[in-house]
C-alpha positions in Angstrom: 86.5 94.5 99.5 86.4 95.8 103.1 88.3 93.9 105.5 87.1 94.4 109.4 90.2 96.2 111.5 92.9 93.9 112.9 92.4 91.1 110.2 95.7 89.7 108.9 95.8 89.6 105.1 98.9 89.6 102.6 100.0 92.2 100.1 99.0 91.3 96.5 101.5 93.5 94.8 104.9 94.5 95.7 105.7 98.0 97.4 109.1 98.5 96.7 109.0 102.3 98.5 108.8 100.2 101.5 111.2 97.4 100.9 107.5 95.1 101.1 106.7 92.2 98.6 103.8 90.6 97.2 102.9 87.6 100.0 103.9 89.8 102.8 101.9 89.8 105.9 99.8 92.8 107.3 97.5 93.6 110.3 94.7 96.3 109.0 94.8 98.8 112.0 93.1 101.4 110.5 90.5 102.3 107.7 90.6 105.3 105.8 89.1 107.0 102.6 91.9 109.5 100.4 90.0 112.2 99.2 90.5 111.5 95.9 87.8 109.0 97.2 90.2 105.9 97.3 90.1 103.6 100.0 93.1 102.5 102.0 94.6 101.5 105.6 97.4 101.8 107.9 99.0 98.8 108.5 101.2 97.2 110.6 104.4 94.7 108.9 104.5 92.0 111.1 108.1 89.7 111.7 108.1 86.3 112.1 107.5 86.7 115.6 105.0 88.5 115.2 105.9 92.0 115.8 105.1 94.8 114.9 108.4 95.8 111.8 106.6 99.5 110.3 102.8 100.8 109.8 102.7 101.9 106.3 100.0 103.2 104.5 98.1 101.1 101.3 95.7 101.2 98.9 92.8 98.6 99.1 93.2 97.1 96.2 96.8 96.3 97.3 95.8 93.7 99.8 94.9 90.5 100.1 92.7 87.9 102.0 94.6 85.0 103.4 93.5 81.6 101.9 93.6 78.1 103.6 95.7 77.2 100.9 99.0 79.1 101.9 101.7 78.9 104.3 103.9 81.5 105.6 107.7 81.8 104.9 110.1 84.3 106.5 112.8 86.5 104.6 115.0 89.4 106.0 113.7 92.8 104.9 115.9 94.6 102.2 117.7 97.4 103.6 
């Protein structure tokens, strides 16, 4: 699925080389294709104030839609 640029979604998988988990919240601030033909984004980890924590890069598949079934919770980022 291709989300439109800016959309909020949450990571379905973990991404441990970031210190990220599965639920986390993204903004999609970019759109791009690998050329191994995989599609991907740059995307911005947002704090629970809504800043802007990292953009990191990740696969498609490794995000997420938000449903109107969820809420947010807040955690401190591993170091």
């Amino acid at each position: 699925m291709t989300f439109p640029l800016y959309t909020d979604v949450a990571l379905a998988r973990d991404l441990p080389e970031y210190r990220l988990r599965r639920g986390d919240l993204l903004r999609l601030v970019e759109h791009h294709v690998a050329p191994d033909g995989e599609e991907g984004y740059s995307a911005e980890v947002l704090g629970a104030k809504g800043q802007t924590l990292a953009v990191v890069a990740v696969a498609a598949k490794a995000v997420e839609a938000l449903r109107d079934d969820e809420i947010l919770s807040v955690r401190a980022i591993a170091v």
